[in-house]
C-alpha positions in Angstrom: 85.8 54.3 167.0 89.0 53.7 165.1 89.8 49.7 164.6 92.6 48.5 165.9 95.1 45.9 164.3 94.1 41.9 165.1 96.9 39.8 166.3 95.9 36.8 164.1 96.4 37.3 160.4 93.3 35.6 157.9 94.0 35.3 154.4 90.7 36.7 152.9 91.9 38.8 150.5 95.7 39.1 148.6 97.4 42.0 147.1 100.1 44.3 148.3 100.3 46.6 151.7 96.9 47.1 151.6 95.5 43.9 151.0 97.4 43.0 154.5 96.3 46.0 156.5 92.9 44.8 155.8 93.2 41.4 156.7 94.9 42.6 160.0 93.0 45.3 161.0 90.6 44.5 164.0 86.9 45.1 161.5 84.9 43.8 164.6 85.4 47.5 166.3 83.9 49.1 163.3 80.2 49.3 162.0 81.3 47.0 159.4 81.8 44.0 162.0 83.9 41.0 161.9 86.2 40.1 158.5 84.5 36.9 158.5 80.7 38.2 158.8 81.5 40.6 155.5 78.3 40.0 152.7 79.6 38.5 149.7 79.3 42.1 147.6 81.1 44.0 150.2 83.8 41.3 149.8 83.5 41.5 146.3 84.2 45.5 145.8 87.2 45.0 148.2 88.8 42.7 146.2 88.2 44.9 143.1 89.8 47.7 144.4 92.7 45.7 145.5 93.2 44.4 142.3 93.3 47.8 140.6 96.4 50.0 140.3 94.3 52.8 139.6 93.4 54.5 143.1 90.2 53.6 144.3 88.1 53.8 148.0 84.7 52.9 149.1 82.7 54.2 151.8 80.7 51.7 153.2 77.2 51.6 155.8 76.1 55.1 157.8 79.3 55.4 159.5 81.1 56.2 156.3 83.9 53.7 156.8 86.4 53.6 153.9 88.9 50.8 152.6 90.8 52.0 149.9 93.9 50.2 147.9 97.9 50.8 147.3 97.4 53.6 144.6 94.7 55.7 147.0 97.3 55.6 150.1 99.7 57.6 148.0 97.2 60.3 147.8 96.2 61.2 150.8 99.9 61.3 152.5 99.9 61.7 156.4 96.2 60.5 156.6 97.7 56.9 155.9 97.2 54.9 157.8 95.5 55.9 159.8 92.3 56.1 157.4 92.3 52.8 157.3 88.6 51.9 158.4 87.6 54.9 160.0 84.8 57.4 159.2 86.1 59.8 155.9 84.1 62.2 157.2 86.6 62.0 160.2 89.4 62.1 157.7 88.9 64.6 155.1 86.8 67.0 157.2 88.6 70.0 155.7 87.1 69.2 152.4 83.9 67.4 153.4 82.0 70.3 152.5 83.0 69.9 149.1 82.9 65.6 148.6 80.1 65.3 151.3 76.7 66.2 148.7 78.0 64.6 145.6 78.6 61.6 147.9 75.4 61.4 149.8 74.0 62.5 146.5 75.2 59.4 144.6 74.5 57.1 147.6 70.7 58.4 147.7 69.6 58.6 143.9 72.1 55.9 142.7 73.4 57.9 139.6 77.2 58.2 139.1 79.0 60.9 138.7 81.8 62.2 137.1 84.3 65.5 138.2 87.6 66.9 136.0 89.7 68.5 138.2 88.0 69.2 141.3 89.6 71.0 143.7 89.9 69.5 147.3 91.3 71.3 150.6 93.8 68.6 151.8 95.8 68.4 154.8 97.8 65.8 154.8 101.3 67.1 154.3 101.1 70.0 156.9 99.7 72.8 155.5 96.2 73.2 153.6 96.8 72.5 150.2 95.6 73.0 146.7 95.4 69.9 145.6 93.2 69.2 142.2 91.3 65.5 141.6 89.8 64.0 138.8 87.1 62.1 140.5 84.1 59.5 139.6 81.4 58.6 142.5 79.3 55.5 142.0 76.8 53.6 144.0 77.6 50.5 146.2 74.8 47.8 146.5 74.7 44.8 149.2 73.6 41.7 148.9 69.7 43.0 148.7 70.1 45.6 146.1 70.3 48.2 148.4 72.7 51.4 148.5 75.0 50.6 151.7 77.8 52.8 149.9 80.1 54.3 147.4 83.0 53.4 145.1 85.2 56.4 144.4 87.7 56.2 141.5 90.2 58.7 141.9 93.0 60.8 139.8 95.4 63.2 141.3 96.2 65.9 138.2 97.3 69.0 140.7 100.7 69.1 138.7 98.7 69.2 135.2 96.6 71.7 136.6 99.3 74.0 137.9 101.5 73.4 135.2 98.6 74.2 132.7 97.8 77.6 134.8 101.6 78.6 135.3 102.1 77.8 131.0 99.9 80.4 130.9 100.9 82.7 132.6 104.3 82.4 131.3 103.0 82.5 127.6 100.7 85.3 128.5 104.3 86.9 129.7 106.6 85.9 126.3 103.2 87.1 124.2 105.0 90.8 125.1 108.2 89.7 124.0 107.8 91.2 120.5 106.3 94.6 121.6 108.3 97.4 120.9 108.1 99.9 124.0 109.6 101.4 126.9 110.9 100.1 130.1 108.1 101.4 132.1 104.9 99.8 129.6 106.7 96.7 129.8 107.3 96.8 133.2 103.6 97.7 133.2 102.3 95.1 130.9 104.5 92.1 133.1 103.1 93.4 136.2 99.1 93.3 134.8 100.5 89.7 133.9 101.3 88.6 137.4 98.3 90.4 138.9 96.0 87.8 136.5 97.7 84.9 138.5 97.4 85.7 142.6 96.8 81.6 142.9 100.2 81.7 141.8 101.9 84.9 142.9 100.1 86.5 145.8 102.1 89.3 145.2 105.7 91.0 143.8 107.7 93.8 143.6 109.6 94.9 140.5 112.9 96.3 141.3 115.7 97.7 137.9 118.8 99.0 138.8 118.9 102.9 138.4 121.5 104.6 135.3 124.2 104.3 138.0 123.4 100.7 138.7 124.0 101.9 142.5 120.3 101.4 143.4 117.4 100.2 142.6 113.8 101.6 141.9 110.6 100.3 142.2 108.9 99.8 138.8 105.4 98.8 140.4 104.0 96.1 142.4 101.2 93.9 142.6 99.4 92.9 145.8 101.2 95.7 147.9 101.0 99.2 148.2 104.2 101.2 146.7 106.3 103.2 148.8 105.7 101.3 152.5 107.8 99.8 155.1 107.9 96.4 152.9 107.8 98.5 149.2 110.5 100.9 149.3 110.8 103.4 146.1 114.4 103.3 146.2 117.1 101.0 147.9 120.6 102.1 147.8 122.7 99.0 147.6 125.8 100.4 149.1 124.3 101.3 152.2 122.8 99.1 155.3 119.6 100.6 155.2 116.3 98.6 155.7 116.0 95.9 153.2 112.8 93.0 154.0 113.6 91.2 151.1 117.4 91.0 150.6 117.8 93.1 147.9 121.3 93.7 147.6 122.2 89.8 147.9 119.7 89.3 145.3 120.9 92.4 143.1 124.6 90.7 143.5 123.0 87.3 141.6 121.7 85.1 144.6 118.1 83.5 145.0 117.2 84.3 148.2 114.0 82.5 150.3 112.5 84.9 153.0 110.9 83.4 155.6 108.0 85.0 158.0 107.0 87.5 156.4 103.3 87.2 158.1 104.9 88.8 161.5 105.6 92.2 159.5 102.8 92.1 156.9 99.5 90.9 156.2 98.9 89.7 152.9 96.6 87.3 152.3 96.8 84.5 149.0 96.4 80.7 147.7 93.6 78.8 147.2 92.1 79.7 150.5 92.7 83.0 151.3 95.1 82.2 154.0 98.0 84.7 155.0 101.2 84.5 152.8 103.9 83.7 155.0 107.3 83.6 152.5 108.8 85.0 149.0 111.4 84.6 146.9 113.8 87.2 145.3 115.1 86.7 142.1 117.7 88.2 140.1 116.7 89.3 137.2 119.8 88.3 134.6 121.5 90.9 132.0 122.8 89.5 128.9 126.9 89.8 128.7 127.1 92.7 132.1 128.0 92.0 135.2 125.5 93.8 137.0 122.2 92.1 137.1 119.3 94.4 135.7 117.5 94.4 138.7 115.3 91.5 141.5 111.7 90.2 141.4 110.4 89.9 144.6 107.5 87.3 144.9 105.4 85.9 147.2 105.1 82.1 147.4 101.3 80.7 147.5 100.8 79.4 151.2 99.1 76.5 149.6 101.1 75.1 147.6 105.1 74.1 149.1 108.0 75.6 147.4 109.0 72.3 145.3 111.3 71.7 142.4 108.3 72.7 140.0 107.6 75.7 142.0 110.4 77.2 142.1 111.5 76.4 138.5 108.3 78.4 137.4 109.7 81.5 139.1 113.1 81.2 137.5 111.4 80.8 134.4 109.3 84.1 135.2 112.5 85.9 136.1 114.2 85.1 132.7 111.2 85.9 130.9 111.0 89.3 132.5 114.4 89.8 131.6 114.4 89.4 128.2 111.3 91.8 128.6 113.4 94.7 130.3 116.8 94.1 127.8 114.1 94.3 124.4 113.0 97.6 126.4 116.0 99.0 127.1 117.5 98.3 123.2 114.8 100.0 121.8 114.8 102.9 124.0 118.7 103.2 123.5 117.8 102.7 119.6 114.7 105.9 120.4 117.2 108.1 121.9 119.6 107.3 118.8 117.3 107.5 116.1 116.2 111.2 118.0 119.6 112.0 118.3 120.4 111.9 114.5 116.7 113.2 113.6 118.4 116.3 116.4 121.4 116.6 114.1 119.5 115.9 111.0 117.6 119.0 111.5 120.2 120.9 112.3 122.0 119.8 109.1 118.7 120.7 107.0 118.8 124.4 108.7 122.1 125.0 108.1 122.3 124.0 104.6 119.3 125.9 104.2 121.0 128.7 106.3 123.9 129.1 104.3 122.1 128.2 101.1 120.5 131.7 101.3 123.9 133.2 102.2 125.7 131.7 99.7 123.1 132.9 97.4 122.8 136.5 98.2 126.7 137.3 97.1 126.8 134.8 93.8 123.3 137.1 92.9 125.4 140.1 93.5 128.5 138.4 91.3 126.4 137.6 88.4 124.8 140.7 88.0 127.8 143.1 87.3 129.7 140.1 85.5 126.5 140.3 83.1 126.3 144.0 83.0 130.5 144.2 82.1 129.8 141.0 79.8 127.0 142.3 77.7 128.0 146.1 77.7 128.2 147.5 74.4 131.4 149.3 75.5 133.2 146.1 75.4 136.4 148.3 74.5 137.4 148.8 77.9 137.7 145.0 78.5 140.3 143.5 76.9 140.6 140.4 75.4 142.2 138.7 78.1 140.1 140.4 80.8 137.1 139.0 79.3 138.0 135.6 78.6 138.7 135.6 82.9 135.5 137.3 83.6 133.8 134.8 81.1 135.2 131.9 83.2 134.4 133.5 86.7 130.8 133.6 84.9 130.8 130.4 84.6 131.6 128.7 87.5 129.6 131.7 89.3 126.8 129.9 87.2 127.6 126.7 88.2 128.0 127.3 92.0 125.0 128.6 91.9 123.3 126.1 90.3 125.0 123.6 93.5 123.6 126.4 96.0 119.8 126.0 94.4 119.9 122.8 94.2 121.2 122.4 97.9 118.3 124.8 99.0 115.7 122.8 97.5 117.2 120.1 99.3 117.0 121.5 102.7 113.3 123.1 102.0 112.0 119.5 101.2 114.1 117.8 104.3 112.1 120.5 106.5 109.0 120.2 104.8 108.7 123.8 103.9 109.0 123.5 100.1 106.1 125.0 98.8 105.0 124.4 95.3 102.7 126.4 93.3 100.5 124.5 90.5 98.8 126.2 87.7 97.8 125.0 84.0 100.7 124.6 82.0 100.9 124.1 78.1 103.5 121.1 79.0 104.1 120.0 75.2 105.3 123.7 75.1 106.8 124.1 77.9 109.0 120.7 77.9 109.9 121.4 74.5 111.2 125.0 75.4 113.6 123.3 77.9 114.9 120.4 76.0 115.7 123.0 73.5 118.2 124.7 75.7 120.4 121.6 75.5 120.4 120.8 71.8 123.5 123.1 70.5 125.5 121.5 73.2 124.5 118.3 72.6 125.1 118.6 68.9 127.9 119.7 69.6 129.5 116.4 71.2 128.0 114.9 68.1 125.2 113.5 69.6 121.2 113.8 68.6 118.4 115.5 70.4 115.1 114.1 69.4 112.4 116.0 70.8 108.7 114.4 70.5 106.2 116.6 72.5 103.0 116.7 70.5 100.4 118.6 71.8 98.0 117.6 74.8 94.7 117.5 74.7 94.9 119.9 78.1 96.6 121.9 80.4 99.0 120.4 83.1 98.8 121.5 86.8 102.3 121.6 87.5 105.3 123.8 89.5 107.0 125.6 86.1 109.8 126.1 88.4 110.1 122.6 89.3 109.4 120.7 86.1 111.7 123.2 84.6 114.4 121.3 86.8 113.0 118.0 86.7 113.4 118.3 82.9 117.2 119.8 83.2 118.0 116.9 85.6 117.1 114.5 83.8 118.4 116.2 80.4 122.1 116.8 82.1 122.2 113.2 83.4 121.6 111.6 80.4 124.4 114.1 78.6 126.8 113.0 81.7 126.8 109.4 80.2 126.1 109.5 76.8 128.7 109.6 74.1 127.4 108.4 70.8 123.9 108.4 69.6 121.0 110.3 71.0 118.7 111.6 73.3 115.2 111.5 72.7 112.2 114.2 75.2 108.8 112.2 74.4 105.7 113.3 76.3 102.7 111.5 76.1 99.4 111.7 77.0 97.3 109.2 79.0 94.2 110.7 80.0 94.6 109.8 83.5 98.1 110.7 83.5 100.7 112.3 81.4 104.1 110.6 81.0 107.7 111.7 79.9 110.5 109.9 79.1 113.9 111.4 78.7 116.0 108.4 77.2 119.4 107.8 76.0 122.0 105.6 74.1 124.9 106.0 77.1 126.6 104.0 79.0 123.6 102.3 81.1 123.4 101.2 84.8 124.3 97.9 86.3 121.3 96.0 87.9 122.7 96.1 91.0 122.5 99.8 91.1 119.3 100.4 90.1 117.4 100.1 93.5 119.8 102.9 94.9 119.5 105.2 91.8 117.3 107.8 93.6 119.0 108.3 97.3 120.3 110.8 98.5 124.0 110.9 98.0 124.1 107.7 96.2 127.0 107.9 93.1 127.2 104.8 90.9 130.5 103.6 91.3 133.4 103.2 88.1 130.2 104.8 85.7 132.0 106.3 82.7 130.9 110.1 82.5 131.9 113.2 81.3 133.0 114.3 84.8 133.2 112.4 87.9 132.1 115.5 90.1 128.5 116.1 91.6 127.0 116.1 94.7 124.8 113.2 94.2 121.5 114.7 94.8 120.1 115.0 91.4 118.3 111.6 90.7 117.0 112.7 94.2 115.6 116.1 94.1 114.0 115.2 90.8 111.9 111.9 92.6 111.3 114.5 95.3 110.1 117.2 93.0 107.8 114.5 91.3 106.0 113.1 94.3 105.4 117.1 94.9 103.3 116.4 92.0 101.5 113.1 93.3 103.6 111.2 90.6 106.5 108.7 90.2 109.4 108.4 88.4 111.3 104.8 87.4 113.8 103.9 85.2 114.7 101.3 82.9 118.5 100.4 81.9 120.6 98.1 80.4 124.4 98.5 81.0 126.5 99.9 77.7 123.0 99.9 75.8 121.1 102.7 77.3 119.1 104.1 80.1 115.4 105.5 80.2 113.8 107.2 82.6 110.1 107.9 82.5 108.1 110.3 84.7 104.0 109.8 85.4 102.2 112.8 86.6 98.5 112.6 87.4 95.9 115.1 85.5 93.1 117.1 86.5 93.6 118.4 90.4 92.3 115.9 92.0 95.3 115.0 94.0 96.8 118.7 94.8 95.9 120.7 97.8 93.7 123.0 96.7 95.1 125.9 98.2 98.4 125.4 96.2 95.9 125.6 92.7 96.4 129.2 91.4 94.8 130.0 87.5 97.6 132.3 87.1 100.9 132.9 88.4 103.8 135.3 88.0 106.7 133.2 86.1 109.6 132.5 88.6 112.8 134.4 86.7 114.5 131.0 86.0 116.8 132.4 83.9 119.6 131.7 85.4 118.7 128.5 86.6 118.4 127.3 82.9 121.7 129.1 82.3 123.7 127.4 85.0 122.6 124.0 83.3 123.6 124.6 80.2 126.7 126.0 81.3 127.7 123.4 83.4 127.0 120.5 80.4 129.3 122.7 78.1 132.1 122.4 80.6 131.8 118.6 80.2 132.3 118.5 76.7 136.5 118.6 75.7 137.4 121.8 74.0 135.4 123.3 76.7 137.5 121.7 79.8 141.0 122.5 77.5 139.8 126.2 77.1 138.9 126.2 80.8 142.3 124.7 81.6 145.0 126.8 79.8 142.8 130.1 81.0 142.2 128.9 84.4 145.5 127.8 85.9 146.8 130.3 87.8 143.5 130.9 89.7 142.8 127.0 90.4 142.1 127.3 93.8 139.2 130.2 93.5 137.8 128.9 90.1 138.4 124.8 90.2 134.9 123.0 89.6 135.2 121.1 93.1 136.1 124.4 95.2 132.1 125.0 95.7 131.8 121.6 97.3 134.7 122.6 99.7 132.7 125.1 101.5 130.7 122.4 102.2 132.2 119.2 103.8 128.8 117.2 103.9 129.6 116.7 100.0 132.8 115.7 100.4 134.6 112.1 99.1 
């Protein structure tokens, strides 16, 4: 029977609201009888209770009838009063089955306990809620000793609790931020995200605008079946076709709240499995657009109310997601750009090596007659001047073709099709064979060739074509910018590798240039060299050449004193394929390939260029150094 209020006021205990509603209330209608007739301990707990701002109740006798102070009526909302001496079995009967053994259990063995947040079906703000308690149960004794009832010392921490579980859901979220991947994993991955929370988020729909931004598609959902009534693949905003969820509003930049939606669907969520009966949908922001990317459609837990918190954790989720969607959609734009130029870098690669091969074929068939006319002992029938033109058609013949071989090799290694050849090579020899080439030139501008290329203790697996232009490279650069003093070839052996050095006393290489010496294209700017023309590929063709041979290739410089560049190759086979091994091989006819360097070195030096100028004028346009890169604008400026 619930007490009623007396009309006479005693003053038995003092405090706040409480502390009054206990001295008014009518006791004599409970089990607990009259105010007056109260044992000294029961008195005694009340007045504890009061005096604590922590909140606090006690269950006292069989009946179960609870006093509780100023802090505890804030907790259980509606119920207050009206608890107020009655039976708390009466008043939280929706979460009795819960609280009712660890009370009876505490009033029967007389232990305390002690539960972290314990979570307690309440009613006393209209709906069932999830609410969460940290709660501590102890004994009550009368007068005698015995257990009569129970003090209850009582923490709310349902915000902690839910702002602990929605922190991590929103961290679990951000943890994808730095992914790189499509659209449609991270659409994916947010989705799995949201399906790890249904306390939370029941369920949701994930809508991005389409290319044309006029509609939107469906990305996935969690908690409802794609493609029905209330998940619609596709939702074409300019139209009035069915739309549950306010798409279009949302799509335009609004939050909108949906109510009902238990009359049209059943989906069931919260704490209690009870039937979700609204969502929200949120825009889901672009970053400098006007059209919004796309909405998130969520339901709303029907145990928890849609409060400030609530719905700030959504808006939070939206934005998260959104910056999820814009890193996606960067790196796929950066995907289809880096495909686009790996398209038209191919392309490049087999055309150059295209019209490598044609450009070959005809300077093959130029070189062979000029050689035949050039070296015929009937040299009668050419006159002076005649020669002296086909002599310089030779020679730029020579040196376009060099330009065309080394542009081939180019393209072969861009497409991966370069094959090399390795078989046991005197190197001392060899090396020394090709740094000989050079030296008449070279002592010719009045420089030094120093050649130290004692012998090695073994043979060298290498490509004789390619170290033959590794050598010549390397050779022809250091003749580019040397002027006075030498150039020293020194080969040395290291058992485990076997290293050459092709240095000089030139003009060196600013610091800042060094770390670009070897890419492709790359031309060290206001250098001093014996010509200014090139396409810029040597340095690189050699470091490719070299790492065909598992080695490296550095170099050391020091600007107006010198540069040095030294080449390490591995021995044994070790590191080859071994299908590329041969013992023997037919020599490549690299003939002309030596020729076309030496050729183009004597060009650089003075008397060569003067001789080349007075002969050369009236044909500038066919036989001008540069008119080889013309055919090809990729080497241009």
């Amino acid at each position: 029977m619930k007490a009623r209020i007396s009309d006479s006021i005693a003053d038995h205990f003092r405090g706040g609201e409480m502390a009054t509603r206990i001295n008014r209330l009518d006791w004599s209608q409970t089990s607990l009888g009259k105010l007056d007739a109260w044992s000294q301990s029961l008195k005694s707990v009340v007045k504890t209770l009061l005096a604590s701002s922590y909140p606090m109740i006690l269950t006292w006798g069989t009946d179960f009838i609870q006093i509780y102070n100023d802090a505890y009526s804030q907790l259980i909302g509606e119920k207050h009063p009206a608890a107020l001496g009655s039976d708390i079995r009466i008043t939280l009967a929706e979460a009795w089955d819960t609280l009712g053994p660890m009370i009876e259990t505490v009033m029967s063995t007389g232990v305390a306990n002690l539960t972290p947040a314990l979570l307690l079906l309440l009613e006393r703000s209209g709906y069932r809620e999830e609410s969460y308690f940290s709660v501590s149960h102890a004994p009550a004794e009368d007068d005698s000793g015995q257990i009569v009832g129970m003090l209850a010392v009582c923490s709310e921490v349902t915000q902690q609790v839910l702002g602990d579980r929605r922190l991590r859901l929103l961290r679990d979220l951000s943890s994808k931020a730095g992914a790189t991947q499509s659209v449609e994993a991270t659409c994916y991955d947010a989705l799995c995200v949201i399906a790890s929370s249904p306390m939370d988020v029941p369920f949701a729909l994930l809508y991005l605008r389409d290319s044309d931004t006029k509609r939107l598609i469906l990305q996935g959902s969690v908690g409802i079946q794609a493609g029905e009534v209330v998940s619609p693949r596709r939702i074409e905003l300019e139209t009035n076709g069915t739309d549950v969820w306010s798409l279009a509003k949302a799509a335009n930049g609004e939050t909108i709240l949906i109510e009902g939606i238990d009359e049209y669907i059943t989906i069931l969520g919260g704490a209690f499995s009870e039937p979700v009966k609204s969502a929200i949908a949120l825009p889901i922001a672009s970053f400098g657009q006007t059209a919004t990317l796309g909405v998130l459609v969520a339901g709303i837990s029907p145990s928890r109310e849609l409060d400030e918190g609530y719905r700030s954790f959504y808006e939070l989720f939206a934005g998260q997601i959104s910056v999820l969607v814009r890193n996606a959609q960067a790196y796929e734009e950066e995907r289809r750009r880096a495909e686009a130029l790996a398209e038209l870098d191919r392309a490049k690669t087999v055309f150059f090596n295209n019209v490598s091969h044609e450009f070959r074929t005809p300077l093959t068939l130029i070189l062979g007659p000029l050689e035949d006319v050039l070296s015929s002992k009937n040299g009668s029938k050419v006159t002076t001047e005649e020669r002296e033109q086909l002599q310089l058609v030779h020679r730029n013949s020579l040196r376009l073709l060099k330009l065309v071989n080394t542009l081939l090799d180019f393209s072969r290694i861009e497409a991966n099709r370069i094959e090399a050849v390795y078989e046991p090579v005197d190197l001392a020899v060899f090396t020394t064979e090709l740094a000989s080439v050079f030296r008449s030139t070279i002592e010719r501008a009045g420089l030094r060739l120093i050649v130290d290329c004692p012998p090695l203790p073994e043979a060298v697996y290498v490509d004789r074509e390619m170290w033959e232009k590794i050598v010549l490279n390397l050779l022809s650069n250091a003749f580019k910018f040397t002027f006075i003093g030498q150039i020293s070839v020194t080969l040395r052996w290291y058992t485990e590798y076997v290293e050459l050095e092709v240095q000089d006393t030139g003009t060196g290489i600013p610091a800042a240039e060094l770390p670009y010496l070897f890419e492709r294209f790359y031309r060290v700017q206001g250098s001093r060299g014996r010509t200014y023309k090139g396409s810029g590929i040597g340095l690189s063709l050699v470091q490719d050449l070299i790492r065909l041979h598992g080695g490296s290739v550095r170099v050391i410089s020091k600007l107006n004193q010198g540069s040095s560049f030294i080449v390490s190759l591995p021995t044994s086979t070790a590191h080859l394929p071994t299908e590329r091994i041969v013992s023997e091989h037919d020599l490549p006819n690299t003939a002309s390939v030596t020729a076309a360097f030496v050729e183009e070195v004597r060009r650089w030096l003075p008397e060569e260029a003067g001789e080349q100028g007075s002969r050369g004028a009236k044909h500038f346009l066919l036989l001008c150094p540069s008119a080889p890169l013309l055919l090809c604008p990729y080497f241009t400026g």
